[in-house]
PDB file as gemmi writes it, atoms N, CA and C in Angstrom:
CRYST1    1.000    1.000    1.000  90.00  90.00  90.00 P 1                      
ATOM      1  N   UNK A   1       7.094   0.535 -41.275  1.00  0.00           N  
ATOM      2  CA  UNK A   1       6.781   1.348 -40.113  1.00  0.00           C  
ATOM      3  C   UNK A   1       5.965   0.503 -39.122  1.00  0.00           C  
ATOM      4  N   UNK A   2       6.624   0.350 -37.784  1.00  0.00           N  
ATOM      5  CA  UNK A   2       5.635  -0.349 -37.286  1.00  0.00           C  
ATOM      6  C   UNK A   2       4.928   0.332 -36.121  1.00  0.00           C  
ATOM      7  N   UNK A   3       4.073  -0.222 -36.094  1.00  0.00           N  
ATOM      8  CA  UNK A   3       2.579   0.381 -34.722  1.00  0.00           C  
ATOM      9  C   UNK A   3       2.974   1.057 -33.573  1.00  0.00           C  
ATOM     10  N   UNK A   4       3.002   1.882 -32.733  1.00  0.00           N  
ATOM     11  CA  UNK A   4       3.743   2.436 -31.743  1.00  0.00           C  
ATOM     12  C   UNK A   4       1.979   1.551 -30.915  1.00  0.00           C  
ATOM     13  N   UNK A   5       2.628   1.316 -29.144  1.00  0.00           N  
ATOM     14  CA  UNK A   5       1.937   1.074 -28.622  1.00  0.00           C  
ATOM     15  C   UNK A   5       1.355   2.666 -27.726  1.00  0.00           C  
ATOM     16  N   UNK A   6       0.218   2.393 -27.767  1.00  0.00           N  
ATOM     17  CA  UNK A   6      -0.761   3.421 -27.270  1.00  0.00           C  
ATOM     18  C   UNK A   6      -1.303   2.824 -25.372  1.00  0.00           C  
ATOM     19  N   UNK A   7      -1.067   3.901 -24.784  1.00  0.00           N  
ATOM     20  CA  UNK A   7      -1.131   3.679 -23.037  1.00  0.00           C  
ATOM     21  C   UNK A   7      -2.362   5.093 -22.718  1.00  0.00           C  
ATOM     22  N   UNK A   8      -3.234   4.642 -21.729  1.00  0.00           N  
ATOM     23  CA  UNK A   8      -3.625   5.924 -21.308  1.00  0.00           C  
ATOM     24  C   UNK A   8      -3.232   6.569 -19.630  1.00  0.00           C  
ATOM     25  N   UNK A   9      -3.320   7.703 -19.702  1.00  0.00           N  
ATOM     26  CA  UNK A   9      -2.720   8.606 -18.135  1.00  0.00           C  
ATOM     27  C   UNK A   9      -4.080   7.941 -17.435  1.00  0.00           C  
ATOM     28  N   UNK A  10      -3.593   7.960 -16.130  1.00  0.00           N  
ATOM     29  CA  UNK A  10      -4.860   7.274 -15.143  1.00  0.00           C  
ATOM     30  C   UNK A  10      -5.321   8.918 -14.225  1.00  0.00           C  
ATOM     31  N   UNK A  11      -4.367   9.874 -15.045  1.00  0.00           N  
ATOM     32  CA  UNK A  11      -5.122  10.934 -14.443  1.00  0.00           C  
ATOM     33  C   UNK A  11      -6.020  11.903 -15.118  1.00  0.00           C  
ATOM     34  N   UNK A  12      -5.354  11.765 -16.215  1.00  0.00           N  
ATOM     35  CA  UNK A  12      -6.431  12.695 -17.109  1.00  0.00           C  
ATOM     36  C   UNK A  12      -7.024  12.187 -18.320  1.00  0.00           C  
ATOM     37  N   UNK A  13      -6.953  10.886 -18.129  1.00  0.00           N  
ATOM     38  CA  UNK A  13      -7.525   9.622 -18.921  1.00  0.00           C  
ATOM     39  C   UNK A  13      -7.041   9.920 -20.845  1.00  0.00           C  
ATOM     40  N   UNK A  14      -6.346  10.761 -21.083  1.00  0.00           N  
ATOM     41  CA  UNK A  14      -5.884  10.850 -22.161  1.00  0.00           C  
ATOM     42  C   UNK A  14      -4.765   9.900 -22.954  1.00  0.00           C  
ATOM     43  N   UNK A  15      -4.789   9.122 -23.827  1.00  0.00           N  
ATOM     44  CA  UNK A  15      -4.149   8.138 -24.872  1.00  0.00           C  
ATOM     45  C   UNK A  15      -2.818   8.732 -25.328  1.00  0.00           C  
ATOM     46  N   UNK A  16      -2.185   8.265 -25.022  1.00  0.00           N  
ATOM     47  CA  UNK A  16      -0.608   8.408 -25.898  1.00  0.00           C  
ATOM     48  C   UNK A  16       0.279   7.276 -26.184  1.00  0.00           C  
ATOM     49  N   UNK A  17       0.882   8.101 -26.677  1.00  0.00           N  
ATOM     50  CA  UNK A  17       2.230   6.476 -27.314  1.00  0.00           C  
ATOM     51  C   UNK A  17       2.452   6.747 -26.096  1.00  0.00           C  
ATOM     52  N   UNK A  18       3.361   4.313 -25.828  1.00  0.00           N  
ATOM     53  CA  UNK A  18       3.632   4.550 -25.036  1.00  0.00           C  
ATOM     54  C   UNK A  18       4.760   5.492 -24.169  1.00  0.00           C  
ATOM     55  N   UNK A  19       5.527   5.615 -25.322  1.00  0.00           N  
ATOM     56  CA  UNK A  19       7.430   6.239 -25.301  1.00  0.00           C  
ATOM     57  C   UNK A  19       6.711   7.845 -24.267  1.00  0.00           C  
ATOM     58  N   UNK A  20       5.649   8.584 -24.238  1.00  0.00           N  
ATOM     59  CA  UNK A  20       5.531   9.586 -23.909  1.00  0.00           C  
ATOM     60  C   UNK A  20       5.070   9.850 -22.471  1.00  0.00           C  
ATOM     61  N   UNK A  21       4.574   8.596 -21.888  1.00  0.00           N  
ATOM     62  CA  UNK A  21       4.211   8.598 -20.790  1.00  0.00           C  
ATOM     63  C   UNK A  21       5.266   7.570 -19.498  1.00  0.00           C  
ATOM     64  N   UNK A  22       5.113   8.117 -18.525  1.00  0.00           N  
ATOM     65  CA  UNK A  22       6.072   7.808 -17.405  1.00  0.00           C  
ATOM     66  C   UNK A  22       5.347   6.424 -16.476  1.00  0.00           C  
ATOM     67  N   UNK A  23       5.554   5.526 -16.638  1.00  0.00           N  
ATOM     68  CA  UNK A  23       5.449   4.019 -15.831  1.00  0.00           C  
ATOM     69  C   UNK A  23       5.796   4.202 -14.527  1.00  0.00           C  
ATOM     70  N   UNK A  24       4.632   3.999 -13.737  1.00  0.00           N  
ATOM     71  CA  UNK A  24       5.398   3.955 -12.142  1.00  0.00           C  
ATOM     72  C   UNK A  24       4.694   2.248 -12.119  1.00  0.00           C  
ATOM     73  N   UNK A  25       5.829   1.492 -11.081  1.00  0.00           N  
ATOM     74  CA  UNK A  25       5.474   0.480 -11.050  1.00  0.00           C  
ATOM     75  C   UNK A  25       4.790  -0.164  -9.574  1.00  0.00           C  
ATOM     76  N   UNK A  26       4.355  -1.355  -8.994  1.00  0.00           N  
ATOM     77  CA  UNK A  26       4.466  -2.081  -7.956  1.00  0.00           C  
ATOM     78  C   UNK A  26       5.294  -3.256  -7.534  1.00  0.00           C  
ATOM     79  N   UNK A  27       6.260  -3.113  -7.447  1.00  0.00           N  
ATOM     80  CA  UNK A  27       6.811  -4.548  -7.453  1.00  0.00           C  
ATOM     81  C   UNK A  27       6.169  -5.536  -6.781  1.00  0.00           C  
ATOM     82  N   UNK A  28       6.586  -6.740  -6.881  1.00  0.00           N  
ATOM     83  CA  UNK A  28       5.623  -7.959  -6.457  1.00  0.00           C  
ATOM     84  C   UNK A  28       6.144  -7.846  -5.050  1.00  0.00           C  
ATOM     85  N   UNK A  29       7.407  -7.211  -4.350  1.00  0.00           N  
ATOM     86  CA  UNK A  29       7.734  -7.060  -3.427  1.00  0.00           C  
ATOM     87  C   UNK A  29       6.992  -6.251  -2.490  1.00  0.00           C  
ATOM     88  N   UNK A  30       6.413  -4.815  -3.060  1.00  0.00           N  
ATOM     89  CA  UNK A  30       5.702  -4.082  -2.411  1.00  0.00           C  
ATOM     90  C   UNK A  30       6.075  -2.756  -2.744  1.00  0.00           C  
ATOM     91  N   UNK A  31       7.045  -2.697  -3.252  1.00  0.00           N  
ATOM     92  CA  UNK A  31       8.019  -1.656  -3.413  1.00  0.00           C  
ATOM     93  C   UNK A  31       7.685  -0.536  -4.465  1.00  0.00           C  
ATOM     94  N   UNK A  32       7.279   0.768  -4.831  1.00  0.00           N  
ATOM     95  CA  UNK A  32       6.434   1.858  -5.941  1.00  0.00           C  
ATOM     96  C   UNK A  32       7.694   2.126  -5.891  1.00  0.00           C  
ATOM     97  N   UNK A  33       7.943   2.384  -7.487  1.00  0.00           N  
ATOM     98  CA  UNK A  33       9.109   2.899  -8.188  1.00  0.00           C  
ATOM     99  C   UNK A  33       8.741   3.616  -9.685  1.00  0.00           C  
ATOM    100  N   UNK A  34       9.455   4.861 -10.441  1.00  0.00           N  
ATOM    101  CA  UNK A  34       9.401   4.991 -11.405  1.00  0.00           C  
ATOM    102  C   UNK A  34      10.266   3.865 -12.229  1.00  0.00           C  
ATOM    103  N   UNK A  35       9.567   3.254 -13.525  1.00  0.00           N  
ATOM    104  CA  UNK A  35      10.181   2.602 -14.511  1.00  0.00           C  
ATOM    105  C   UNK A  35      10.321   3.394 -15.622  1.00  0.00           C  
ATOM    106  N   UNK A  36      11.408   3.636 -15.872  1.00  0.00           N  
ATOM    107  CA  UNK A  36      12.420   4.477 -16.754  1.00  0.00           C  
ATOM    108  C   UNK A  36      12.064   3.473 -17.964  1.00  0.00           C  
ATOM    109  N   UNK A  37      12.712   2.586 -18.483  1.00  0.00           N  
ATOM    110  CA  UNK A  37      12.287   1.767 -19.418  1.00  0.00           C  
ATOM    111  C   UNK A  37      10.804   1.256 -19.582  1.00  0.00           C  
ATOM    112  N   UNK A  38      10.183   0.878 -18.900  1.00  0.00           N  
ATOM    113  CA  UNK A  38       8.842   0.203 -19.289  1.00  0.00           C  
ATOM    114  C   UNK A  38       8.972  -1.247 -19.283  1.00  0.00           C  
ATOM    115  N   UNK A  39       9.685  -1.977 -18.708  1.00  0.00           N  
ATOM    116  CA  UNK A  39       9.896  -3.470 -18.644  1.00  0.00           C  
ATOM    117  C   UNK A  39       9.843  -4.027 -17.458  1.00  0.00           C  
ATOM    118  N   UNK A  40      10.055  -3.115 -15.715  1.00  0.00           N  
ATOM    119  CA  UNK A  40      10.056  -4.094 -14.889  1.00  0.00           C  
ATOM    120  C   UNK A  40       9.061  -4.616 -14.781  1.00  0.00           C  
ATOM    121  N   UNK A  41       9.142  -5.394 -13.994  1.00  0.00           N  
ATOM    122  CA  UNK A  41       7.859  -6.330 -13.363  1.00  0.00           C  
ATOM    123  C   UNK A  41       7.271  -5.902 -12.376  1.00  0.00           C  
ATOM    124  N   UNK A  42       5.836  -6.049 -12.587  1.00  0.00           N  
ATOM    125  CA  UNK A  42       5.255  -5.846 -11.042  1.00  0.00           C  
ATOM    126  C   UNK A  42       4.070  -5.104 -11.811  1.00  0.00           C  
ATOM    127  N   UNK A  43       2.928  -4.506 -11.313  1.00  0.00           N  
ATOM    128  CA  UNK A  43       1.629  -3.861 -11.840  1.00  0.00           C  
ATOM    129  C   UNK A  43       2.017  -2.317 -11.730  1.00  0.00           C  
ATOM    130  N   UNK A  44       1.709  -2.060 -13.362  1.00  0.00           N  
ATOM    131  CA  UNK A  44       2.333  -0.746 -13.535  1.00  0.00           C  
ATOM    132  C   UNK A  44       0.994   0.318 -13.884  1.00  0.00           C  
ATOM    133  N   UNK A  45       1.289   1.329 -14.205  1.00  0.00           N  
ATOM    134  CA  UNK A  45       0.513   2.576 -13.968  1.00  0.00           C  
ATOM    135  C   UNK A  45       0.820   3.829 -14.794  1.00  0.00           C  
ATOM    136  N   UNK A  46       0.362   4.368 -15.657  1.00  0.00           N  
ATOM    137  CA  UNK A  46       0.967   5.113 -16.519  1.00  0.00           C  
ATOM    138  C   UNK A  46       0.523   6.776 -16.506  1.00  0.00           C  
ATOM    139  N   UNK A  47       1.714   7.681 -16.502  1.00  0.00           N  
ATOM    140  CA  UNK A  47       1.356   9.450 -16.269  1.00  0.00           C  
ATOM    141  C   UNK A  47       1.485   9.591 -17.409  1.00  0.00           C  
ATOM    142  N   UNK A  48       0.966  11.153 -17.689  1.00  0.00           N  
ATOM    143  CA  UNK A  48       2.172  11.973 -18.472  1.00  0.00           C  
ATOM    144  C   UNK A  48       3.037  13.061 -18.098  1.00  0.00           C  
ATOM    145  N   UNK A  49       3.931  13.293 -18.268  1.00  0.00           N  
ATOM    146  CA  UNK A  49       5.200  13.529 -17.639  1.00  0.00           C  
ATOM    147  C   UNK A  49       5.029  15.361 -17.172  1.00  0.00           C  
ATOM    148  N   UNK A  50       3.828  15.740 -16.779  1.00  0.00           N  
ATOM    149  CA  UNK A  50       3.666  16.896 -16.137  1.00  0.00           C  
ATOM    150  C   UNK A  50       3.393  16.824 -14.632  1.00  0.00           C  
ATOM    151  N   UNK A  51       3.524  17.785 -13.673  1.00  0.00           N  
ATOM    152  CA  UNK A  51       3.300  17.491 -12.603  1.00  0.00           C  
ATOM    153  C   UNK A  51       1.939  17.708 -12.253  1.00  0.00           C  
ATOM    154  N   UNK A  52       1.416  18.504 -13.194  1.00  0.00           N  
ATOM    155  CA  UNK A  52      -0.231  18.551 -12.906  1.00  0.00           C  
ATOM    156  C   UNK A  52      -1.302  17.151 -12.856  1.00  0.00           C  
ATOM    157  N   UNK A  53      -0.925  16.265 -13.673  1.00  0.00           N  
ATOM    158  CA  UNK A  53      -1.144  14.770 -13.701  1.00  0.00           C  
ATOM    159  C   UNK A  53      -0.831  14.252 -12.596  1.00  0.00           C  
ATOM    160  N   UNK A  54       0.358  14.272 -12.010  1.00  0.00           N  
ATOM    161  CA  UNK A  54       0.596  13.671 -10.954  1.00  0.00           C  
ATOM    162  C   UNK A  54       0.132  13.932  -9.437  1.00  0.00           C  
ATOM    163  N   UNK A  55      -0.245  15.132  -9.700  1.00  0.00           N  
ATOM    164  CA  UNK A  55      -0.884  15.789  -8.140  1.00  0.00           C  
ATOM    165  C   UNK A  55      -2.463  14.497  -8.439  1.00  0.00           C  
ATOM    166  N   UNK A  56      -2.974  15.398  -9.545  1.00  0.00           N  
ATOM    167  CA  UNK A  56      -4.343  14.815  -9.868  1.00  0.00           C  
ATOM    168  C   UNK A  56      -4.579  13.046  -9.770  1.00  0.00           C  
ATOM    169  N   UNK A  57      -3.699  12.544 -10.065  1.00  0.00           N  
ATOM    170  CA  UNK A  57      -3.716  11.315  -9.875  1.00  0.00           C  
ATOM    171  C   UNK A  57      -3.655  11.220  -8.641  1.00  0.00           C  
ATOM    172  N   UNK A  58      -2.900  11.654  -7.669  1.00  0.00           N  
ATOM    173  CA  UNK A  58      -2.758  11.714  -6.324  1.00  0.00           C  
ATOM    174  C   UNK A  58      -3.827  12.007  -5.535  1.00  0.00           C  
ATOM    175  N   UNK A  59      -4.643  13.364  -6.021  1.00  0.00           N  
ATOM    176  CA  UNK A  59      -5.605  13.867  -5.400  1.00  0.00           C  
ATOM    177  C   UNK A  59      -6.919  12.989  -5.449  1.00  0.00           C  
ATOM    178  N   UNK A  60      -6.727  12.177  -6.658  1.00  0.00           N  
ATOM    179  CA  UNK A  60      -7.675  11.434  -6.708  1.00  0.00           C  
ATOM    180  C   UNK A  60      -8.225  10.494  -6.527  1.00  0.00           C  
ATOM    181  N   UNK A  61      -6.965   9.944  -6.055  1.00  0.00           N  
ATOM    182  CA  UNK A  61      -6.373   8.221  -5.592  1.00  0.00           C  
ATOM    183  C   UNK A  61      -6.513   7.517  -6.831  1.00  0.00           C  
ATOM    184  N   UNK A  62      -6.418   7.641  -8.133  1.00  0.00           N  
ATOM    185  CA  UNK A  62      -6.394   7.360  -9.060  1.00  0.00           C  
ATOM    186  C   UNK A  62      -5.231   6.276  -9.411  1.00  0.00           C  
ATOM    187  N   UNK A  63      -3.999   6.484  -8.966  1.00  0.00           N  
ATOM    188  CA  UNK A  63      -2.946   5.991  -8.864  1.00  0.00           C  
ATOM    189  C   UNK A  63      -2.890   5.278  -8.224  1.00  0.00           C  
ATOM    190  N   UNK A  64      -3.327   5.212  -6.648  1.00  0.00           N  
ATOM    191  CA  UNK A  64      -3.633   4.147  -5.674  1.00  0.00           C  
ATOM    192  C   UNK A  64      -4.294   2.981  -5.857  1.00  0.00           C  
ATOM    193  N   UNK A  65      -5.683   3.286  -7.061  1.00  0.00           N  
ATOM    194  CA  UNK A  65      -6.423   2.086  -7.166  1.00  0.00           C  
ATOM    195  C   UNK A  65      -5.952   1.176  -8.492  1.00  0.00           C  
ATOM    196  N   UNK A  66      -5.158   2.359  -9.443  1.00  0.00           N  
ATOM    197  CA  UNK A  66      -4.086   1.467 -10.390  1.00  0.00           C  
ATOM    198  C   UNK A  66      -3.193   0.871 -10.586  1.00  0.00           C  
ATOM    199  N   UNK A  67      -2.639   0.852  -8.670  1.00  0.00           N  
ATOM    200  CA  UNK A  67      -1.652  -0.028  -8.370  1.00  0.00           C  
ATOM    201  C   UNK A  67      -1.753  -0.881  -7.129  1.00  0.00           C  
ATOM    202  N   UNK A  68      -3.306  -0.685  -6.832  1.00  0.00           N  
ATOM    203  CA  UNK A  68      -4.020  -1.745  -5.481  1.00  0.00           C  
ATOM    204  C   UNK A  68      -3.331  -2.031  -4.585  1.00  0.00           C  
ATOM    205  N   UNK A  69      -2.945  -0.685  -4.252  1.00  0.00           N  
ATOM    206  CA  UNK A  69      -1.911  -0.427  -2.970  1.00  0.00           C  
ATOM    207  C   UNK A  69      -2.491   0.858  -2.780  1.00  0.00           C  
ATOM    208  N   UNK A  70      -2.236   0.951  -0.737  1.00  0.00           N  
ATOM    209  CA  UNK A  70      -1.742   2.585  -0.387  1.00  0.00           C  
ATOM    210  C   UNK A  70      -0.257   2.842  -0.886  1.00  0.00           C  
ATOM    211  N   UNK A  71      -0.275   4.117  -0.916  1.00  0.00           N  
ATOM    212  CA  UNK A  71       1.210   4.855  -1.439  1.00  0.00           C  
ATOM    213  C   UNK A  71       1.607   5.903   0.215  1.00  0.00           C  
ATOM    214  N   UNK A  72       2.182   5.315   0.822  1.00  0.00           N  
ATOM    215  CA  UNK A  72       2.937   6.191   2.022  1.00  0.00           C  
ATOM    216  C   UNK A  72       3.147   7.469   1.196  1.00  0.00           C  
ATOM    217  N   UNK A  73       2.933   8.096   2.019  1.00  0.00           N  
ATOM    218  CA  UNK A  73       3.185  10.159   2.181  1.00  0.00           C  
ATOM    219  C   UNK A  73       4.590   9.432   1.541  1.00  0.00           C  
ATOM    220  N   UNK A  74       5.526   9.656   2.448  1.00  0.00           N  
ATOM    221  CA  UNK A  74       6.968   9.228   2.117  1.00  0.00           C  
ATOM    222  C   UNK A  74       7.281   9.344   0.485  1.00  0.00           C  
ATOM    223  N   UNK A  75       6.878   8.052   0.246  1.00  0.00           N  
ATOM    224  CA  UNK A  75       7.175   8.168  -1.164  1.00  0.00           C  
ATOM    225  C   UNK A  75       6.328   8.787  -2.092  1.00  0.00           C  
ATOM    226  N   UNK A  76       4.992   9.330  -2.009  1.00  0.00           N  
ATOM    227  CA  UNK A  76       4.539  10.592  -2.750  1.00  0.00           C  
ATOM    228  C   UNK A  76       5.899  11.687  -2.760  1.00  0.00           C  
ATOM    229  N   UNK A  77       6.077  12.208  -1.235  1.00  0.00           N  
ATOM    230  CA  UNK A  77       6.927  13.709  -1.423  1.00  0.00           C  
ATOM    231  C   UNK A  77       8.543  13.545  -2.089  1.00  0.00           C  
ATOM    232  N   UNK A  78       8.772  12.212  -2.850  1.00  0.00           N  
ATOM    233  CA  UNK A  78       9.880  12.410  -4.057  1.00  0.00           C  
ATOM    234  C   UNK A  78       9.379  12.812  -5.264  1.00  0.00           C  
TER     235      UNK A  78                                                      
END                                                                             
């Protein structure tokens, strides 16, 4: 049996495997994207897959400073 890797939400600071939480990334380009797999490149950022997390991360800029970028309105309202 081997070790599952453990990630925490940057919104409600709670620990989970990683398989349970949702990766949004930065690409080195500039570009915020969800990573479906967990492999692209670029400085990533980890939810859990409720939308209450995601406001809160939002509301908090929590997300912003875990990916040392602004996040345009734009791509928040997907």
């Amino acid at each position: 049996m081997r070790k599952q890797p453990v990630r925490q939400c940057v919104a409600c600071r709670e620990k989970k495997e990683k398989r349970q939480l949702v990766r949004v990334v930065r690409s080195p380009e500039g570009v915020i994207s969800v990573d479906a797999r967990g492999k692209m490149p670029g400085r990533g950022a980890y939810l859990c897959r409720n939308a209450a997390c995601l406001e809160r991360a939002v509301r908090s800029r929590a997300l912003q400073r875990a990916l040392e970028c602004e996040i345009p309105p734009q791509t928040l309202e997907l």
